[in-house]
ROTORFI-522650 format. One record per residue (C-alpha): x, y, z; residue number from 0; chain. Coordinates in Angstrom, 2 decimals, always signed. Last residue first. Example, Ala and Ser with C-alpha at 12.3 -4.5 7.8 and 13.67 -1.06 7.14 Angstrom:
<pt px="+13.67" py="-1.06" pz="+7.14" i="1" ch="A"/>
<pt px="+12.30" py="-4.50" pz="+7.80" i="0" ch="A"/>
This chain:
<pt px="+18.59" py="+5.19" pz="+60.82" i="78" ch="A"/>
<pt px="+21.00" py="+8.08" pz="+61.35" i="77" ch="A"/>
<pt px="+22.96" py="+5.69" pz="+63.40" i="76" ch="A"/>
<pt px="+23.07" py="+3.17" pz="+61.22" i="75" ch="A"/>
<pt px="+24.42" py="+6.29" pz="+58.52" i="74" ch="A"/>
<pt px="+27.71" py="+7.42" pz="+61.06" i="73" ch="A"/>
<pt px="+28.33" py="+3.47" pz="+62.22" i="72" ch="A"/>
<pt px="+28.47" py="+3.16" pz="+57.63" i="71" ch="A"/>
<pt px="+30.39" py="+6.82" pz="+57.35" i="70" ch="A"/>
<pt px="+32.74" py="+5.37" pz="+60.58" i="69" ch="A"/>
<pt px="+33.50" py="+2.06" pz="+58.66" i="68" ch="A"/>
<pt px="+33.96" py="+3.43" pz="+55.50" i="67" ch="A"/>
<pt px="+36.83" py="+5.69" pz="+56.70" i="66" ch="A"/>
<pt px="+38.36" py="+3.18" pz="+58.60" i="65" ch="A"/>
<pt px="+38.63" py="+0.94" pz="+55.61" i="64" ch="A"/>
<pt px="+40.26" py="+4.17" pz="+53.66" i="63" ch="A"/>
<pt px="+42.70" py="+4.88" pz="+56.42" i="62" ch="A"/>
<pt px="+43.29" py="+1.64" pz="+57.01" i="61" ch="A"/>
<pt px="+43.87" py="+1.07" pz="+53.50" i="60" ch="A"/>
<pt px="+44.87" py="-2.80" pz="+52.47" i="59" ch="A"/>
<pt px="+41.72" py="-3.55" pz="+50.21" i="58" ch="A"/>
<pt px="+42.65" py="+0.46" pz="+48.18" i="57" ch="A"/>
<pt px="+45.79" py="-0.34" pz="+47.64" i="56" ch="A"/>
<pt px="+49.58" py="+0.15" pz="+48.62" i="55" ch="A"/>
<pt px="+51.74" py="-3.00" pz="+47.17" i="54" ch="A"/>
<pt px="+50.71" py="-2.17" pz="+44.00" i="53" ch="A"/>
<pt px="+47.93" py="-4.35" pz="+41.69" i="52" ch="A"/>
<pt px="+44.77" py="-1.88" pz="+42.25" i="51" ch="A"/>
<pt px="+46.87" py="+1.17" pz="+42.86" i="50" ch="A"/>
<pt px="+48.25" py="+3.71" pz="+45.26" i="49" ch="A"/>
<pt px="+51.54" py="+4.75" pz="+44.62" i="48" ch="A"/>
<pt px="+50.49" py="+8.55" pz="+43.29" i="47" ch="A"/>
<pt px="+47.82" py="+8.15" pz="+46.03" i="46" ch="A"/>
<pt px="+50.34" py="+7.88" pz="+49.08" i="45" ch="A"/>
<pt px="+49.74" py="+11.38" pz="+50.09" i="44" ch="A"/>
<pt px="+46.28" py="+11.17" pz="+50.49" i="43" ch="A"/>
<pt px="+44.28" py="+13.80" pz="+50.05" i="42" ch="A"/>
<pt px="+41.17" py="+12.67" pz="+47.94" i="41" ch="A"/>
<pt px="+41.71" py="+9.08" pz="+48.62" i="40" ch="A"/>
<pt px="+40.56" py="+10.53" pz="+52.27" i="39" ch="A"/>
<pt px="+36.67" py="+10.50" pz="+51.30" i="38" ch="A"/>
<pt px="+35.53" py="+13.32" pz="+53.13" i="37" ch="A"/>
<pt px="+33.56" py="+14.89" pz="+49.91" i="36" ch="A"/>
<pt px="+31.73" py="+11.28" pz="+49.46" i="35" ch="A"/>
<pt px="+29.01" py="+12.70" pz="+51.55" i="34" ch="A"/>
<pt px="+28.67" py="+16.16" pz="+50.63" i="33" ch="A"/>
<pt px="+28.77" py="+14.40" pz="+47.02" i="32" ch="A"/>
<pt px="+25.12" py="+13.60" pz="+47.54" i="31" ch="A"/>
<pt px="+23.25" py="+10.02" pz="+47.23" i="30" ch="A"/>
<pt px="+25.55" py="+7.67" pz="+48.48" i="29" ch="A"/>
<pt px="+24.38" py="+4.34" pz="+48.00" i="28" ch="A"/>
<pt px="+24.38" py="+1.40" pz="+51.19" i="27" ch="A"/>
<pt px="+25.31" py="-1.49" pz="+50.41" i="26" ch="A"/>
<pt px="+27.97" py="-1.04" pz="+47.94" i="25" ch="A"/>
<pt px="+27.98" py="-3.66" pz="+45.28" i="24" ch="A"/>
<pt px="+30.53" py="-5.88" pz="+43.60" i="23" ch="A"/>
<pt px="+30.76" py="-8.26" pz="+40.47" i="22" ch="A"/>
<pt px="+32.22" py="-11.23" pz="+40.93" i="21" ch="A"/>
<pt px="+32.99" py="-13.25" pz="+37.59" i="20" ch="A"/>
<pt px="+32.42" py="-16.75" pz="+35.71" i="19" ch="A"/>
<pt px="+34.09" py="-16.60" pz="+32.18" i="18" ch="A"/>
<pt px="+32.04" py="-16.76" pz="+29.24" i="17" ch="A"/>
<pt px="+32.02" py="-13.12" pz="+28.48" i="16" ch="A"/>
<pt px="+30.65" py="-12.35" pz="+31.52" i="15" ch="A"/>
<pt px="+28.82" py="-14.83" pz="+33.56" i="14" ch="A"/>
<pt px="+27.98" py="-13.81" pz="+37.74" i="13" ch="A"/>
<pt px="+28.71" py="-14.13" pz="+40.81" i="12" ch="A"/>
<pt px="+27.10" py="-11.21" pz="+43.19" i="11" ch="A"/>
<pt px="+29.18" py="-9.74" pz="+45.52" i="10" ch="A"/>
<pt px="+28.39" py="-7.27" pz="+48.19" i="9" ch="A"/>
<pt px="+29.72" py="-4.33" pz="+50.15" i="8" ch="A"/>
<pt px="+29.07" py="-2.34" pz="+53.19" i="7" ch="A"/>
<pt px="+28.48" py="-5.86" pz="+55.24" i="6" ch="A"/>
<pt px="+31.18" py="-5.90" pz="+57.66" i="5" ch="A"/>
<pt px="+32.52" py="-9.43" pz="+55.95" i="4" ch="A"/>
<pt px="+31.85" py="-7.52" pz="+52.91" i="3" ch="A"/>
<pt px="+34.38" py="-5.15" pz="+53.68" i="2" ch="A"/>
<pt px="+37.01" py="-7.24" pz="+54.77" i="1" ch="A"/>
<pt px="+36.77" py="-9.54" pz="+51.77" i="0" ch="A"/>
């Protein structure tokens, strides 16, 4: 919810198998791994505990939200 309140992602409802559903979107599409490369999932040291369900995940990273945020000031910027 935090990242779609700052606009890099979006969900679109939709019916899957009967069941209504979200399905998400980033805003803005990477188009090189240069710019995933800095991603800090990559060297985290809490990614063995890191999961969707655990109590350290990817909607609770500041690391990972700050990340996003900077790439997304980084790109406006750019524009």
């Amino acid at each position: 919810m935090r990242l779609e309140r700052k606009k890099l992602i979006e969900r679109k409802k939709e019916l899957s198998e009967g069941r209504w559903t979200y399905r998400v979107f980033a805003r803005r599409k990477f188009s090189t791994v240069d710019s995933i490369a800095p991603v800090p999932c990559a060297f985290c040291d809490l990614e063995q505990r890191c999961g969707h369900t655990a109590v350290i995940n990817p909607s609770r990273c500041e690391k990972l939200t700050g990340w996003l945020v900077k790439t997304a000031g980084e790109q406006a910027g750019a524009a």
